[in-house]
C-alpha beads as a LAMMPS data file, in Angstrom:
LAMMPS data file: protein, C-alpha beads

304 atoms
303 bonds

1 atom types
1 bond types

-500.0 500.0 xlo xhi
-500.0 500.0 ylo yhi
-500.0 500.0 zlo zhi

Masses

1 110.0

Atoms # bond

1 1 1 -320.142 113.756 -306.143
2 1 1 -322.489 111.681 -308.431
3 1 1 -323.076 109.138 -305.614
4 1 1 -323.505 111.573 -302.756
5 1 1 -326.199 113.380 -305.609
6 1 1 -327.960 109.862 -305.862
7 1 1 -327.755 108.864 -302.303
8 1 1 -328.303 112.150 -300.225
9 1 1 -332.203 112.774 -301.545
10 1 1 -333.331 109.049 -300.172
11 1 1 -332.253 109.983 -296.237
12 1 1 -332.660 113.353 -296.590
13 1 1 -336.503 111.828 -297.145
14 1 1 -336.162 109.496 -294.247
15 1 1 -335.128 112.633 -291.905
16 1 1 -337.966 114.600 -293.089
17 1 1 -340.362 111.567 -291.771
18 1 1 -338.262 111.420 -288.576
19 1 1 -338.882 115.709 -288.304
20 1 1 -342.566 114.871 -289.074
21 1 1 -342.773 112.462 -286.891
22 1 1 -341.279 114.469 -283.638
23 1 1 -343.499 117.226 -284.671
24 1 1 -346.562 115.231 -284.031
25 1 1 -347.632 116.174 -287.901
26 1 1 -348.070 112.494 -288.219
27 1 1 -350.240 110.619 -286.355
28 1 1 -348.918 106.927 -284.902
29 1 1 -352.403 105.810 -286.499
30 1 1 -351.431 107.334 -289.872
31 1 1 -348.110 106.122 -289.870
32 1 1 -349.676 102.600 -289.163
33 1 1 -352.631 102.940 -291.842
34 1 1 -349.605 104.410 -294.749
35 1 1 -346.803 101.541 -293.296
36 1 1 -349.966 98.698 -293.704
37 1 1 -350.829 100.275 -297.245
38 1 1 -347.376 100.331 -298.825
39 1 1 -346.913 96.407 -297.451
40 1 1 -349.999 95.350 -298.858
41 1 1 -350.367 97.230 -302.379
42 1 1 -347.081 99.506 -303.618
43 1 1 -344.359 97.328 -302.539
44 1 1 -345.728 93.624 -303.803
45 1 1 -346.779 95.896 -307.030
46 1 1 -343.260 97.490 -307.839
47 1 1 -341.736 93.880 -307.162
48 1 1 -344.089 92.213 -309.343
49 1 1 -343.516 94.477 -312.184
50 1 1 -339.618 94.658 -311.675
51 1 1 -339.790 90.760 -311.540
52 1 1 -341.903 90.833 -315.304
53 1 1 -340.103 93.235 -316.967
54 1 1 -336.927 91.424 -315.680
55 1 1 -334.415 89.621 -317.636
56 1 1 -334.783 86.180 -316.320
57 1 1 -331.665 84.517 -318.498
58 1 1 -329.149 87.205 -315.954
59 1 1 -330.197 85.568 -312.580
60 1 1 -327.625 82.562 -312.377
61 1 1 -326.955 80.672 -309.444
62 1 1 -323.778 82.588 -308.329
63 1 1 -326.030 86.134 -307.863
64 1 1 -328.356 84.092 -305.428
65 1 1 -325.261 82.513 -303.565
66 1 1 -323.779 85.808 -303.916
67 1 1 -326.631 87.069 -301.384
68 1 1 -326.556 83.625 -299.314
69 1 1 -323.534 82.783 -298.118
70 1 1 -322.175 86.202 -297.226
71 1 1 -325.472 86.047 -295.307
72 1 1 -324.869 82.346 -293.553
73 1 1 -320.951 83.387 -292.186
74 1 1 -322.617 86.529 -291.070
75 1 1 -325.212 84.585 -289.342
76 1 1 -322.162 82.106 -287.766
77 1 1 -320.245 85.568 -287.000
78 1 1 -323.328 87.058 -284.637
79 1 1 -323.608 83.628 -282.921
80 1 1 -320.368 83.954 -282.426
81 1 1 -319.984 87.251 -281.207
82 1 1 -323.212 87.069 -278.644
83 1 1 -321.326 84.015 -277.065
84 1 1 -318.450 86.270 -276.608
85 1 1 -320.572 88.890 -275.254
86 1 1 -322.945 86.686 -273.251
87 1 1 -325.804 87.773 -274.673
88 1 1 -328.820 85.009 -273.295
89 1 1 -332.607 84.510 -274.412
90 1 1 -334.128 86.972 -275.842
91 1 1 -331.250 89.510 -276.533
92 1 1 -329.352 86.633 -277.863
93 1 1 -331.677 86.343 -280.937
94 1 1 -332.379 90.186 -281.493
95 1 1 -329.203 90.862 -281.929
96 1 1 -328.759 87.793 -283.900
97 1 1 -331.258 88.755 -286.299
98 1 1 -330.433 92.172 -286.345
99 1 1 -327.297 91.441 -288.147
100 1 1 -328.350 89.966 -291.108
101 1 1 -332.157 90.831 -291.395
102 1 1 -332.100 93.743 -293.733
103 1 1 -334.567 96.178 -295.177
104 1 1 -334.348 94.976 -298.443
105 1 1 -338.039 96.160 -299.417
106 1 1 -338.362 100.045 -298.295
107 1 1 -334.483 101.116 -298.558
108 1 1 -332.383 98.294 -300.992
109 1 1 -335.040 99.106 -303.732
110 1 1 -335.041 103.112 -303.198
111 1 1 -330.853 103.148 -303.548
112 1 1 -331.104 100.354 -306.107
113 1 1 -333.597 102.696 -308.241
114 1 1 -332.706 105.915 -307.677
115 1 1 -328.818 104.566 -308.396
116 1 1 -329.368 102.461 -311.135
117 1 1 -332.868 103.000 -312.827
118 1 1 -335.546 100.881 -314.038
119 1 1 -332.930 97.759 -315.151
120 1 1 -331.714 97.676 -311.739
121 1 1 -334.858 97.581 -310.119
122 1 1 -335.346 95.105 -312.326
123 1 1 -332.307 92.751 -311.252
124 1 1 -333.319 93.706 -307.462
125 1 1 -336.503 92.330 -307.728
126 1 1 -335.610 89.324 -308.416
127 1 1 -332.960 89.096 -306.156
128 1 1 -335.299 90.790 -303.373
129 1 1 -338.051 87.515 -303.043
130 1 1 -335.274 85.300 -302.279
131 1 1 -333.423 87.148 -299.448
132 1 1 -336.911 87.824 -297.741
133 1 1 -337.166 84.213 -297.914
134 1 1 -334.035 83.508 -295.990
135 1 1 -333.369 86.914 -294.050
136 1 1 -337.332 85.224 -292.250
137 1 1 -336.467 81.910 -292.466
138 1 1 -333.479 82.640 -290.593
139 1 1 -335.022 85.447 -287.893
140 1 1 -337.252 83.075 -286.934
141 1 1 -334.722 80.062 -286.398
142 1 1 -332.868 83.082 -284.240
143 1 1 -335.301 83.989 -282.291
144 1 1 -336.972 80.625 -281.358
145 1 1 -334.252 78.445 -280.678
146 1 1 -333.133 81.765 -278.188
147 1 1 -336.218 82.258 -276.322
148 1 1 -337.797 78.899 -276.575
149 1 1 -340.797 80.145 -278.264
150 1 1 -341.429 77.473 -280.430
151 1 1 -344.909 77.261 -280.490
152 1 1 -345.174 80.420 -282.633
153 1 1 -342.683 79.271 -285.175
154 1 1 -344.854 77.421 -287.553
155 1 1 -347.447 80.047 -287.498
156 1 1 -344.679 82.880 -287.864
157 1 1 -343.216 80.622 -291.244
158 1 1 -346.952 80.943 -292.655
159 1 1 -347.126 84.252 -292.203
160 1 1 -344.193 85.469 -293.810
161 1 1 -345.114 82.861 -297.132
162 1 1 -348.786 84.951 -297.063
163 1 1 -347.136 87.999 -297.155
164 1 1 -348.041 90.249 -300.045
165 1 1 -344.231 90.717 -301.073
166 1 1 -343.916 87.030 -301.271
167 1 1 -347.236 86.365 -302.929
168 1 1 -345.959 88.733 -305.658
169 1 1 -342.765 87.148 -306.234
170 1 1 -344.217 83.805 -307.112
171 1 1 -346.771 85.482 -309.065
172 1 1 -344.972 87.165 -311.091
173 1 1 -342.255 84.052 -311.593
174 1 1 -344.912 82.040 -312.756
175 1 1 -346.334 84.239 -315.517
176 1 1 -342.687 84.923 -316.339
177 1 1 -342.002 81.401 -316.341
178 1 1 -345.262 80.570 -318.455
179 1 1 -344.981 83.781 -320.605
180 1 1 -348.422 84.954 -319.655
181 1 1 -348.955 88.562 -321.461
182 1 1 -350.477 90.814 -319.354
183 1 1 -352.547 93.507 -320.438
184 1 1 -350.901 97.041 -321.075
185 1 1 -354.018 98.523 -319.231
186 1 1 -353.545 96.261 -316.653
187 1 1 -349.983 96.918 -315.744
188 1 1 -349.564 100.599 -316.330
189 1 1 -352.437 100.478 -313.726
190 1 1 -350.014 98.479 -311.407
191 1 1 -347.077 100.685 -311.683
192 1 1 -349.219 103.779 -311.102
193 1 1 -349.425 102.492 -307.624
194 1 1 -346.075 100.916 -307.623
195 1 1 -344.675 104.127 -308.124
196 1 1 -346.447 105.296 -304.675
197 1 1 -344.177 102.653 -302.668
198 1 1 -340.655 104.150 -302.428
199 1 1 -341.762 107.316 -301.158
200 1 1 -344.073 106.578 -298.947
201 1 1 -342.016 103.932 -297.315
202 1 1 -338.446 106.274 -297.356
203 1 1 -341.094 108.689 -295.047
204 1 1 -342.102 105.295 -292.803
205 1 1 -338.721 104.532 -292.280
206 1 1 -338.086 107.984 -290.649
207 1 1 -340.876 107.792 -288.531
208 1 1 -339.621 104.676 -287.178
209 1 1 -335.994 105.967 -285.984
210 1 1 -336.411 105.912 -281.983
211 1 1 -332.813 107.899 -280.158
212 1 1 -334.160 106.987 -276.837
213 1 1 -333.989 102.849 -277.444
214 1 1 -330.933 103.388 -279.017
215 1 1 -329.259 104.675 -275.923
216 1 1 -330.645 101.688 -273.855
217 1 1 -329.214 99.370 -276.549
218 1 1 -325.926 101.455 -277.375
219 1 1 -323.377 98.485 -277.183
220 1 1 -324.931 95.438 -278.551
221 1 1 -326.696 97.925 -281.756
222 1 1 -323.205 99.154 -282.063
223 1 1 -322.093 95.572 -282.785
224 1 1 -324.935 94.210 -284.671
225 1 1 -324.277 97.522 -286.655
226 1 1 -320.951 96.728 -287.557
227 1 1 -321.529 93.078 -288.990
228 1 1 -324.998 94.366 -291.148
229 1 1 -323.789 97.225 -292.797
230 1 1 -319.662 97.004 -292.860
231 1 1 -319.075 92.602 -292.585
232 1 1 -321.708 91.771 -294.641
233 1 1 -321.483 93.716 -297.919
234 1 1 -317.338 92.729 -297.540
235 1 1 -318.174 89.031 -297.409
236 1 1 -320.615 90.083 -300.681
237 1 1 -317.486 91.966 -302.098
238 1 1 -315.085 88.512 -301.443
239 1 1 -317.443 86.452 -303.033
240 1 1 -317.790 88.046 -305.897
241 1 1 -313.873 88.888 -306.025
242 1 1 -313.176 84.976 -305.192
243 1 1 -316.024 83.981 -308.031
244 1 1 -314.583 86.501 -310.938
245 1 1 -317.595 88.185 -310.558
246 1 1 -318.057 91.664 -312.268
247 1 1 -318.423 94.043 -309.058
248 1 1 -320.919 96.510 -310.895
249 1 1 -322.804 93.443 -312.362
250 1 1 -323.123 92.345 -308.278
251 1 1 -324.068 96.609 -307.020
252 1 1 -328.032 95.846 -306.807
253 1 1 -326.576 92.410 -304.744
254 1 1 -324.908 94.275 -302.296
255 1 1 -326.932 97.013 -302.006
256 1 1 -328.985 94.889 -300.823
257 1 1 -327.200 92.821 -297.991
258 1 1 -325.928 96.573 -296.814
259 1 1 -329.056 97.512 -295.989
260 1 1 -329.968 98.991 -292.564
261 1 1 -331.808 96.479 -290.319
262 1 1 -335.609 95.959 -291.434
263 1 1 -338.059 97.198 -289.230
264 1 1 -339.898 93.907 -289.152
265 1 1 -336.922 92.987 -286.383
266 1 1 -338.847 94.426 -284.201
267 1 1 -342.380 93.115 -284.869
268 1 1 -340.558 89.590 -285.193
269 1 1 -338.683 90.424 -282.134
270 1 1 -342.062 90.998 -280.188
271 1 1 -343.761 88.048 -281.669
272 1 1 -341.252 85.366 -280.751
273 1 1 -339.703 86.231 -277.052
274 1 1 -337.140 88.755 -278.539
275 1 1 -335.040 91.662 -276.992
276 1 1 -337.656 94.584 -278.437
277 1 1 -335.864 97.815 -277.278
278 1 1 -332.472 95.794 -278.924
279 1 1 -334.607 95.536 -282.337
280 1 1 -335.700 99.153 -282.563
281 1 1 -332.196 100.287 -281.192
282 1 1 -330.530 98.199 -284.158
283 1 1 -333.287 99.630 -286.621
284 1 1 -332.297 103.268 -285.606
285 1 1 -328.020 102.649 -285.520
286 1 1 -328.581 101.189 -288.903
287 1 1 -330.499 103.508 -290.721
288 1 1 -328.551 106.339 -289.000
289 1 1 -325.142 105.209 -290.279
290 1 1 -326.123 103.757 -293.557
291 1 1 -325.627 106.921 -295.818
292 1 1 -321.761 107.166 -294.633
293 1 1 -321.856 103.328 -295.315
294 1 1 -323.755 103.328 -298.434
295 1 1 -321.817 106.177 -299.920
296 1 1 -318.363 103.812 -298.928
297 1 1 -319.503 101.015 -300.535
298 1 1 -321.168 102.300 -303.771
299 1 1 -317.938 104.399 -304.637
300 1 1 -315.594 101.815 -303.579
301 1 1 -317.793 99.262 -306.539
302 1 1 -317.991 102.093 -309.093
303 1 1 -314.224 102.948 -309.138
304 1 1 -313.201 98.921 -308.996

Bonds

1 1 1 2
2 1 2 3
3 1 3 4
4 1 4 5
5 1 5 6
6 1 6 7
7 1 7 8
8 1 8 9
9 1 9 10
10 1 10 11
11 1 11 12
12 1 12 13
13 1 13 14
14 1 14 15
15 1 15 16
16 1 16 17
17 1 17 18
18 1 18 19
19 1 19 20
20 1 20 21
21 1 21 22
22 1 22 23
23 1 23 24
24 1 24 25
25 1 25 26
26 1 26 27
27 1 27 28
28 1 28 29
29 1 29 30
30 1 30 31
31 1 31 32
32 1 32 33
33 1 33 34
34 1 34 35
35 1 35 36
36 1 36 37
37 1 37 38
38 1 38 39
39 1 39 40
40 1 40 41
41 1 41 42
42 1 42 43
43 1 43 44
44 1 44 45
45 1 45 46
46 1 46 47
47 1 47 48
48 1 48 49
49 1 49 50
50 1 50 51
51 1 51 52
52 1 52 53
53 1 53 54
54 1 54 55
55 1 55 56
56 1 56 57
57 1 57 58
58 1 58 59
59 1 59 60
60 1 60 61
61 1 61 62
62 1 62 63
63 1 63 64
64 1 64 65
65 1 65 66
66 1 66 67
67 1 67 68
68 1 68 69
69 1 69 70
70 1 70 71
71 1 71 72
72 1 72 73
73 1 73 74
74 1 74 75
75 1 75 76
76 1 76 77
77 1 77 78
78 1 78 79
79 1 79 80
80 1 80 81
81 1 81 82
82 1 82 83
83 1 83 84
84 1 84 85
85 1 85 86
86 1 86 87
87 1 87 88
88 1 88 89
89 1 89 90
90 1 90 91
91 1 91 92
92 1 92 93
93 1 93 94
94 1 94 95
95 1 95 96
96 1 96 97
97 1 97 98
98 1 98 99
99 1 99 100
100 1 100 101
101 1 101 102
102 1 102 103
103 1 103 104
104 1 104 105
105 1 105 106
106 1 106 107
107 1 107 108
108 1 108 109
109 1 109 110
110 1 110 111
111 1 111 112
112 1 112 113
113 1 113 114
114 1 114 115
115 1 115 116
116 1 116 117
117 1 117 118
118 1 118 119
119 1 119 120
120 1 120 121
121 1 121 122
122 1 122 123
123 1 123 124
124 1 124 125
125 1 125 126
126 1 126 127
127 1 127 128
128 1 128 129
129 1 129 130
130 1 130 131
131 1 131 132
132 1 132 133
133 1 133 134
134 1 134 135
135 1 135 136
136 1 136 137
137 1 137 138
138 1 138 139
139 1 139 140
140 1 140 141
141 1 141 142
142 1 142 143
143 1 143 144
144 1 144 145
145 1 145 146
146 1 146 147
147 1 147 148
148 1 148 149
149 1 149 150
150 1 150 151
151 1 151 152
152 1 152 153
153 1 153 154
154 1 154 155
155 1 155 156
156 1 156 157
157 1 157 158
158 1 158 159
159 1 159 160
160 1 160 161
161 1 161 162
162 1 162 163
163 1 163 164
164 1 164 165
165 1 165 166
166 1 166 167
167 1 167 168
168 1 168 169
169 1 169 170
170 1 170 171
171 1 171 172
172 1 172 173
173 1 173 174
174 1 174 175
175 1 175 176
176 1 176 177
177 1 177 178
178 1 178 179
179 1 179 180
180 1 180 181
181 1 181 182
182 1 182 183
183 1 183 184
184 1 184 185
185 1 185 186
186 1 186 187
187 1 187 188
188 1 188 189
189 1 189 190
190 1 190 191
191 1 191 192
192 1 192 193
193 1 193 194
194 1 194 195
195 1 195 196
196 1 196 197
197 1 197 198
198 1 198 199
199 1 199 200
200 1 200 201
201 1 201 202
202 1 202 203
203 1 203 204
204 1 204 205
205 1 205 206
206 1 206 207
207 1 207 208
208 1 208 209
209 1 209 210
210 1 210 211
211 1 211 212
212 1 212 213
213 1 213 214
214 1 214 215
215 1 215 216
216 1 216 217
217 1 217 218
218 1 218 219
219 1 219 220
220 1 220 221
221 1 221 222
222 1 222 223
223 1 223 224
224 1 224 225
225 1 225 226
226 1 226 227
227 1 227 228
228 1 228 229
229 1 229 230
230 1 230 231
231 1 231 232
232 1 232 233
233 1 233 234
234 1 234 235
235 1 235 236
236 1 236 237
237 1 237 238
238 1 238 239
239 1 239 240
240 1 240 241
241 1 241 242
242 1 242 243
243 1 243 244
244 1 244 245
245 1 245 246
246 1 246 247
247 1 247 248
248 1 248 249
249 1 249 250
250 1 250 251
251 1 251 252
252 1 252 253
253 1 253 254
254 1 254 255
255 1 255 256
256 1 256 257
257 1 257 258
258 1 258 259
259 1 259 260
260 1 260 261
261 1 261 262
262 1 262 263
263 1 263 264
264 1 264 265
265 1 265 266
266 1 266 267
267 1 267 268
268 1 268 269
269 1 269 270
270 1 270 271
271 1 271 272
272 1 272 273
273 1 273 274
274 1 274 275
275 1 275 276
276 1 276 277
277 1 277 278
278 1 278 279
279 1 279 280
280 1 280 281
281 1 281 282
282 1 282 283
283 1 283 284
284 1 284 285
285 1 285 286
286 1 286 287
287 1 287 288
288 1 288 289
289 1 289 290
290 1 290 291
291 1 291 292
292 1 292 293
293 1 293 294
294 1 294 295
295 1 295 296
296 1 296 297
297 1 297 298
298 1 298 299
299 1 299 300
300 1 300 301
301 1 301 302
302 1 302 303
303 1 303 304
């Protein structure tokens, strides 16, 4: 009952964007202007000061493999899978990517800190800068190598490093790594607007939930579905099992890889030859079914 209490009040919050959304009380050019804000100022601010205030000495190399390798057999799984089902070009890597890519910014960090408070955000933080790195790194190997788009692969892979999350991450390693004091002025100034970020973007992530692509996209979303947010947090799970690793030390981990698919998939999808109306379908399957997931998964790790 504790979970449900926890979990219920973030997609209760991404329902009430989807309601605002259908009743035209947002504007698409609002929702734009408040999606661009959060990416450029909230989000890189509540990493950077979860990344300070975190406890560097706790991030060992198992907690990043922890997040990679579950990641890389889901990746083999989905080529796998769209062999099986003949998925070609474009299709081929949206549903690749849809399986693995993961909204690790707007809904990971919401569960992770309405479930486990500032020290979690803390540990998710850190963990979150490295599977950005990799869930892009591997969206755009997906997605070019399926529709041939290669010339907009090395200006895609510069993007995503000038991206403000990114930029924050190695900020705030650096003046971690260098113990660089920063100002109490300074950073209660930062999390004033870091504290904007979860919020707004639980309310973005409504307004992006579109039934009508999923019903184009039914079958394929179904299946990219399954492997995001049911295969990938149980490869997490075995790893950590296989690696003695505490399961409640590894919750903001998997939290993280059983995340509903990010809704960059789709602006990725569009900007390298992808399957578009297979992005947003995956997007909306994803986020639909990830409280009944979520709820699974958290009480099966707090009972272990």
């Amino acid at each position: 009952m504790d979970i449900l209490k926890t979990i219920a009040p973030i997609f209760i919050i991404i329902a009430f964007g989807y309601v605002l959304k259908n009743r035209k009380m947002l504007s698409d050019a609002f929702i734009s202007e408040a999606n661009r804000f959060v990416f450029l100022f909230p989000l890189p601010f509540l990493i950077f000061t979860g990344i300070i205030k975190a406890d560097m000495k706790g991030m060992g190399w198992l907690s990043v493999l922890s997040l990679i390798i579950p990641t890389a057999i889901v990746m083999a799984l989905a080529v796998l899978s769209a062999a099986a089902a003949r998925y070609r070009g474009g299709r081929r890597g949206s549903f690749i990517q849809a399986t693995f890519h993961g909204n690790v910014t707007y809904v990971g960090l919401a569960v992770i800190f309405y479930l486990l408070g500032d020290e979690g955000l803390e540990r998710g933080s850190l963990l979150v800068g490295i599977l950005i790195l990799f869930n892009n790194a591997g969206a755009v190997l997906a997605l070019s190598l399926s529709s041939g788009k290669h010339r907009n692969v090395m200006r895609t892979a510069l993007s995503i490093l000038k991206t403000p999350v990114i930029i924050a991450t190695f900020a705030a390693l650096i003046l971690a790594f260098l113990k660089v004091t920063i100002p109490a002025v300074v950073m209660k100034s930062i999390a004033i607007v870091a504290n904007i970020a979860l919020p707004m973007a639980l309310v973005i992530i409504g307004c992006s939930i579109s039934l009508e692509m999923l019903k184009k996209t039914l079958r394929p979303a179904a299946l990219a579905a399954a492997l995001k947010v049911v295969v990938l947090p149980a490869l997490a799970v075995l790893f950590c099992r296989i690696f003695a690793i505490d399961l409640k030390e590894a919750l903001p981990a998997i939290i993280l890889l059983a995340t509903p698919t990010a809704i960059t998939a789709y602006v990725m999808a569009r900007e390298l030859g992808g399957d578009t109306d297979l992005a947003s379908g995956a997007v909306t399957l994803t986020t639909l079914v990830s409280p009944l997931t979520y709820l699974g998964w958290i009480w099966l790790l707090k009972t272990a």
